[in-house]
C-alpha positions as CSV (number, residue, x, y, z in Angstrom):
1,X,4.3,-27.4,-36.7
2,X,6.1,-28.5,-32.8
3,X,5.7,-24.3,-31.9
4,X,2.0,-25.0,-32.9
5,X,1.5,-28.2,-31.1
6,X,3.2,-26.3,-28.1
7,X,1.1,-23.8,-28.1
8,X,-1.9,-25.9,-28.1
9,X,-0.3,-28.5,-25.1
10,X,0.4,-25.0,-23.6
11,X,-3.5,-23.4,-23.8
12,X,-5.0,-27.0,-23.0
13,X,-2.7,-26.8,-19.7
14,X,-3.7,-23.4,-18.6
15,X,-7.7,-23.7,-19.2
16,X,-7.1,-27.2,-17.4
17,X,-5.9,-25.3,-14.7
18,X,-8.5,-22.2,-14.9
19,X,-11.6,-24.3,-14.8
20,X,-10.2,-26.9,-12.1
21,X,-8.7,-24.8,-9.8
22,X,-9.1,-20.6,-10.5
23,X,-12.9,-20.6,-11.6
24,X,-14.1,-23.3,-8.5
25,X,-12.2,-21.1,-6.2
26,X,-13.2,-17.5,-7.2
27,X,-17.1,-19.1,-6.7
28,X,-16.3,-20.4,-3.6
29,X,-14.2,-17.2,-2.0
30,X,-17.5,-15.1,-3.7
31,X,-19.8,-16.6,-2.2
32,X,-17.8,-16.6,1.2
33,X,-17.8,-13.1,0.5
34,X,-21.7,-12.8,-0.3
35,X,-22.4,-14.7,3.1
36,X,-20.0,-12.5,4.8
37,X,-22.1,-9.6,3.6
38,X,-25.1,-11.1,4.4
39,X,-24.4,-12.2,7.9
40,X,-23.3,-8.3,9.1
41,X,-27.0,-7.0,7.0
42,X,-28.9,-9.5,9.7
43,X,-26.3,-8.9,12.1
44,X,-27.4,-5.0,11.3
45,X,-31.2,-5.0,10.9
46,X,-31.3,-7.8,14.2
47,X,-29.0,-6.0,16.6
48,X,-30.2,-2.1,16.0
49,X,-30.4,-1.4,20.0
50,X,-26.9,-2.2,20.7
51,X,-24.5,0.0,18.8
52,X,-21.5,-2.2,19.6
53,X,-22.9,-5.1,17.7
54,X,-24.5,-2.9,15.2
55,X,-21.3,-1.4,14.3
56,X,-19.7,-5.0,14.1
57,X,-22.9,-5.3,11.5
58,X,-21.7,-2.4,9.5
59,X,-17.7,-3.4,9.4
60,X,-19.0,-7.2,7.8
61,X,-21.7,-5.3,5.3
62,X,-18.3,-3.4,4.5
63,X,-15.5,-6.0,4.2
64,X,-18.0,-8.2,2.7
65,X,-18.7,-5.6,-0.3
66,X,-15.0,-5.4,-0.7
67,X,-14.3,-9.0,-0.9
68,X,-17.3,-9.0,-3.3
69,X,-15.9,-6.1,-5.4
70,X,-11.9,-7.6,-5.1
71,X,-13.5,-11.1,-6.9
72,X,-15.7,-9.3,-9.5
73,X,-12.4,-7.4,-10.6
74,X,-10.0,-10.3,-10.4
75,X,-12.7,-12.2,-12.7
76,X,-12.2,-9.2,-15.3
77,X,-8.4,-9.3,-15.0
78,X,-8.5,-12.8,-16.0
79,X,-10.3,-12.6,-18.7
80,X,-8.1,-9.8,-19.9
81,X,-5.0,-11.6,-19.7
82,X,-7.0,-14.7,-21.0
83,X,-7.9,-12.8,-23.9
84,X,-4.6,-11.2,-24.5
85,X,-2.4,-14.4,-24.4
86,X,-4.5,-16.8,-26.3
87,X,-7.7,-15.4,-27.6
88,X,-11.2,-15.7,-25.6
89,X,-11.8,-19.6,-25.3
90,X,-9.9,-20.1,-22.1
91,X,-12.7,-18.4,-19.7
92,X,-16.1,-19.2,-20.7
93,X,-18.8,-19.2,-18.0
C-alpha cells in the first residue's frame, strides 16, 4: 500500500514537472528554432545578389533544421522513457 502511494506521489511529481517546465520549454526552443529557420529562408530568397549574406541565409536554414530535427527527437525520447517508467499518461499533448 505506501510503495503504491509512492509510486503515485512519484508519477504526480514528474508529469508536474513535464508539463510545467519540459513541455513549455521544448515549444518555446521549437519555435526559436522554426524562426531561426525562417529568418535565413528570407534572409536567402531577399539577399540572392550578395553571396556573403546568402550564404549566412543558407547556414540559419541549416542550423535551424537541426535545432528543429534535435527537438522533434528529444520529444520521442521522452515519450519513450515516459512510457517505459510509468506507462503513457505522463506526456499527452
Amino acid at each position: 500500500m505506501i510503495a503504491y502511494a509512492q509510486g503515485e506521489f512519484v508519477q504526480g511529481v514528474i508529469g508536474k514537472f513535464v508539463d510545467i517546465i519540459i513541455n513549455p520549454l521544448i515549444i518555446i526552443l521549437a519555435s526559436a528554432s522554426l524562426l531561426v529557420f525562417l529568418y535565413g529562408i528570407v534572409e536567402f530568397l531577399f539577399q540572392g545578389n550578395n553571396p556573403a549574406k546568402s550564404s549566412i541565409g543558407k547556414q540559419h536554414m541549416f542550423w535551424g533544421i537541426i535545432g528543429l530535427f534535435i527537438f522533434i527527437a528529444s520529444v520521442g525520447i521522452l515519450r519513450i522513457i515516459s512510457n517505459t517508467v510509468s506507462g503513457p499518461q505522463i506526456l499527452t499533448n
